[in-house]
N, C-alpha and C positions, 0 to 999 in steps of 0.2 A: 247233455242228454245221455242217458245208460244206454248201454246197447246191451241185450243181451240176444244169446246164440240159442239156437233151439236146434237140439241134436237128432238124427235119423231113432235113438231109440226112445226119444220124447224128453228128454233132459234138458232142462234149462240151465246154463250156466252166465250169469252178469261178468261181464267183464272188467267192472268197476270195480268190483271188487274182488273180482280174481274166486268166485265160486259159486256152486250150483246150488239151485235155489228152487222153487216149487212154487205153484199156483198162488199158494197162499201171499207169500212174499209179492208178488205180482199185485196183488190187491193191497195190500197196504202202501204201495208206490202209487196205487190210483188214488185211495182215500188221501194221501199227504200230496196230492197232486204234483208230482215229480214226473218230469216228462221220459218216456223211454221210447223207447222199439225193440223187437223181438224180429230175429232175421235168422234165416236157414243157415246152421253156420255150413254148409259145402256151395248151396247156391246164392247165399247174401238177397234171397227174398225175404219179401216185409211178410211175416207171419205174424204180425201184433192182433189183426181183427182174426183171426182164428181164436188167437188164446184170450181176446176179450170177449166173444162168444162162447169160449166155454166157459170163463167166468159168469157171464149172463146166464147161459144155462144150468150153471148149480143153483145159482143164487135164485133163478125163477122154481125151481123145482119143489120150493116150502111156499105153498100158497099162501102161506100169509107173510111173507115177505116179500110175494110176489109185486114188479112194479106194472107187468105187462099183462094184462088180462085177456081170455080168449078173445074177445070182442075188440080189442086194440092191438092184438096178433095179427087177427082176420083185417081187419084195415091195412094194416101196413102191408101187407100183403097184397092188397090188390092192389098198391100202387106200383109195384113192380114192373119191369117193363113197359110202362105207360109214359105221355109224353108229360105229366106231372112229378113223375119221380125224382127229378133235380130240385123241383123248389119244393115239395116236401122235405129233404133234405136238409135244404136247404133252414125251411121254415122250422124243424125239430130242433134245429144246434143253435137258431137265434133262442126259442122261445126256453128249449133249455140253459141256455149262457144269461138270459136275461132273469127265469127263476132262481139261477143260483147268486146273483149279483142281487136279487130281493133278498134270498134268505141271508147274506150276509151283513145286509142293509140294517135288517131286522135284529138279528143278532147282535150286531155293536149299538145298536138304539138300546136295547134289550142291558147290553151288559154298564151302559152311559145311565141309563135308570135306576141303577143301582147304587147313583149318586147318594152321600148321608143328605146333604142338605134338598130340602125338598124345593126350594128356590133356585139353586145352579139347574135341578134334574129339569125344572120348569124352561128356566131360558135354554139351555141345551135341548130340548125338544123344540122351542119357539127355531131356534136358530135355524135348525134339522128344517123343522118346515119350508122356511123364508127360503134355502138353499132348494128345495126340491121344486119351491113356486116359483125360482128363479129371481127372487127381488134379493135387495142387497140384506147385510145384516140389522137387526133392528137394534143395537147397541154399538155406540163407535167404534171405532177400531183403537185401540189404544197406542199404536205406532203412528199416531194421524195426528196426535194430540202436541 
Protein backbone atom coordinates (compact mmCIF):
# COMPACT_ATOMS: atom_id res chain seq x y z
CA UNK A 1 0.00 0.00 0.00
CA UNK A 2 1.48 3.90 -0.64
CA UNK A 3 1.15 5.85 2.08
CA UNK A 4 1.31 9.20 1.26
CA UNK A 5 1.76 12.26 3.95
CA UNK A 6 -0.43 15.31 3.55
CA UNK A 7 1.36 18.34 4.91
CA UNK A 8 -0.18 21.48 7.30
CA UNK A 9 0.43 23.70 4.07
CA UNK A 10 -1.50 21.05 1.64
CA UNK A 11 1.33 19.30 0.02
CA UNK A 12 1.26 15.81 -0.75
CA UNK A 13 4.39 13.86 -0.52
CA UNK A 14 4.28 9.67 -1.46
CA UNK A 15 6.55 8.15 0.43
CA UNK A 16 7.21 5.32 -1.96
CA UNK A 17 8.81 7.19 -3.77
CA UNK A 18 10.45 9.64 -1.76
CA UNK A 19 8.45 12.93 -3.51
CA UNK A 20 5.58 15.32 -3.63
CA UNK A 21 3.14 14.74 -5.88
CA UNK A 22 -0.48 16.62 -6.50
CA UNK A 23 -4.04 15.68 -6.93
CA UNK A 24 -3.69 14.67 -10.18
CA UNK A 25 -1.07 11.95 -9.55
CA UNK A 26 -3.60 10.73 -6.91
CA UNK A 27 -6.21 9.98 -9.55
CA UNK A 28 -4.24 8.07 -11.72
CA UNK A 29 -3.39 5.64 -8.74
CA UNK A 30 -7.37 5.47 -8.45
CA UNK A 31 -7.73 4.79 -12.30
CA UNK A 32 -4.66 1.81 -12.17
CA UNK A 33 -6.44 0.87 -9.02
CA UNK A 34 -3.36 0.79 -6.77
CA UNK A 35 -4.28 0.91 -3.14
CA UNK A 36 -3.02 3.93 -0.90
CA UNK A 37 -3.75 6.20 1.94
CA UNK A 38 -3.18 9.67 2.59
CA UNK A 39 -2.45 10.53 6.55
CA UNK A 40 -1.67 13.78 8.30
CA UNK A 41 1.98 13.58 8.35
CA UNK A 42 2.12 15.28 12.21
CA UNK A 43 -1.02 13.49 13.53
CA UNK A 44 -0.84 10.05 11.21
CA UNK A 45 -4.89 10.71 10.53
CA UNK A 46 -6.56 8.85 7.57
CA UNK A 47 -7.14 12.10 5.46
CA UNK A 48 -7.82 9.73 2.10
CA UNK A 49 -11.85 10.61 1.88
CA UNK A 50 -11.09 14.32 2.14
CA UNK A 51 -8.85 14.22 -0.87
CA UNK A 52 -11.09 11.68 -2.68
CA UNK A 53 -13.92 14.18 -2.24
CA UNK A 54 -12.11 16.73 -3.59
CA UNK A 55 -11.27 14.66 -6.39
CA UNK A 56 -15.16 13.97 -6.63
CA UNK A 57 -15.77 17.55 -6.44
CA UNK A 58 -13.64 18.73 -9.49
CA UNK A 59 -14.57 16.03 -11.52
CA UNK A 60 -18.47 16.70 -10.53
CA UNK A 61 -18.00 20.31 -11.46
CA UNK A 62 -18.20 19.63 -15.60
CA UNK A 63 -21.80 18.74 -15.94
CA UNK A 64 -21.19 16.56 -18.40
CA UNK A 65 -18.88 14.37 -16.80
CA UNK A 66 -20.88 14.67 -14.00
CA UNK A 67 -21.79 11.05 -12.33
CA UNK A 68 -23.90 12.42 -9.43
CA UNK A 69 -26.92 14.38 -10.51
CA UNK A 70 -28.88 16.91 -8.27
CA UNK A 71 -31.62 14.40 -7.82
CA UNK A 72 -29.01 11.60 -6.66
CA UNK A 73 -27.20 14.22 -4.31
CA UNK A 74 -30.57 15.07 -2.79
CA UNK A 75 -31.16 11.22 -2.15
CA UNK A 76 -28.07 10.52 -0.59
CA UNK A 77 -28.45 12.90 1.38
CA UNK A 78 -31.39 12.22 3.06
CA UNK A 79 -30.18 9.00 4.17
CA UNK A 80 -27.85 10.57 6.47
CA UNK A 81 -28.34 10.18 9.92
CA UNK A 82 -31.16 7.77 9.39
CA UNK A 83 -31.36 4.13 10.72
CA UNK A 84 -30.82 3.10 6.79
CA UNK A 85 -27.60 4.67 6.21
CA UNK A 86 -25.30 1.46 7.00
CA UNK A 87 -27.06 -0.77 4.40
CA UNK A 88 -27.06 1.99 1.84
CA UNK A 89 -23.73 1.87 2.16
CA UNK A 90 -23.59 -0.83 2.30
CA UNK A 91 -25.79 -1.65 -0.81
CA UNK A 92 -23.74 1.27 -3.03
CA UNK A 93 -20.04 -0.54 -2.85
CA UNK A 94 -21.90 -4.05 -3.65
CA UNK A 95 -23.90 -2.71 -6.50
CA UNK A 96 -20.84 -0.61 -7.53
CA UNK A 97 -18.07 -3.82 -7.04
CA UNK A 98 -20.54 -5.92 -8.91
CA UNK A 99 -21.01 -3.11 -12.11
CA UNK A 100 -17.47 -2.99 -12.27
CA UNK A 101 -16.75 -6.92 -12.35
CA UNK A 102 -19.81 -6.60 -15.42
CA UNK A 103 -17.85 -4.02 -17.19
CA UNK A 104 -14.83 -6.07 -17.07
CA UNK A 105 -16.83 -9.28 -17.87
CA UNK A 106 -17.91 -7.49 -20.87
CA UNK A 107 -14.80 -6.10 -22.01
CA UNK A 108 -12.58 -9.41 -22.26
CA UNK A 109 -15.97 -10.96 -24.10
CA UNK A 110 -15.53 -7.82 -26.11
CA UNK A 111 -11.90 -8.16 -26.66
CA UNK A 112 -12.28 -12.61 -27.15
CA UNK A 113 -14.74 -11.48 -30.10
CA UNK A 114 -12.13 -10.24 -31.89
CA UNK A 115 -11.29 -13.73 -32.60
CA UNK A 116 -10.01 -14.16 -36.71
CA UNK A 117 -11.99 -17.29 -36.81
CA UNK A 118 -15.63 -16.87 -36.57
CA UNK A 119 -16.00 -20.67 -35.15
CA UNK A 120 -13.51 -20.42 -31.98
CA UNK A 121 -15.22 -16.63 -31.44
CA UNK A 122 -18.52 -18.84 -31.68
CA UNK A 123 -17.56 -21.71 -29.12
CA UNK A 124 -15.85 -19.14 -26.90
CA UNK A 125 -19.08 -17.33 -26.41
CA UNK A 126 -21.04 -20.83 -26.15
CA UNK A 127 -18.52 -21.64 -23.48
CA UNK A 128 -18.79 -18.05 -21.70
CA UNK A 129 -22.45 -18.81 -21.53
CA UNK A 130 -22.47 -22.61 -20.25
CA UNK A 131 -19.95 -20.93 -17.42
CA UNK A 132 -22.32 -18.25 -16.38
CA UNK A 133 -25.51 -20.84 -16.45
CA UNK A 134 -23.39 -22.89 -14.29
CA UNK A 135 -23.43 -26.33 -16.48
CA UNK A 136 -20.37 -27.80 -17.32
CA UNK A 137 -18.39 -27.19 -20.64
CA UNK A 138 -20.04 -28.30 -23.92
CA UNK A 139 -16.73 -29.68 -25.42
CA UNK A 140 -14.50 -32.14 -23.61
CA UNK A 141 -11.86 -31.30 -21.68
CA UNK A 142 -8.87 -32.33 -23.51
CA UNK A 143 -6.79 -33.46 -20.44
CA UNK A 144 -9.75 -35.95 -19.80
CA UNK A 145 -9.01 -37.68 -22.88
Amino acid sequence: MIQIKKYPNRRLYDTSQSKYINVDYILELIKKNQDFEIVDSKSGEDQTKIILMQIISEQESDDQQSLLTNSVLKQLIRYYDTDMQPYLRSYLEQSLAGFLEQQETMQQMMKEMTSPSPAAMFGKIVEQNMKMWGMASPTPDKESK
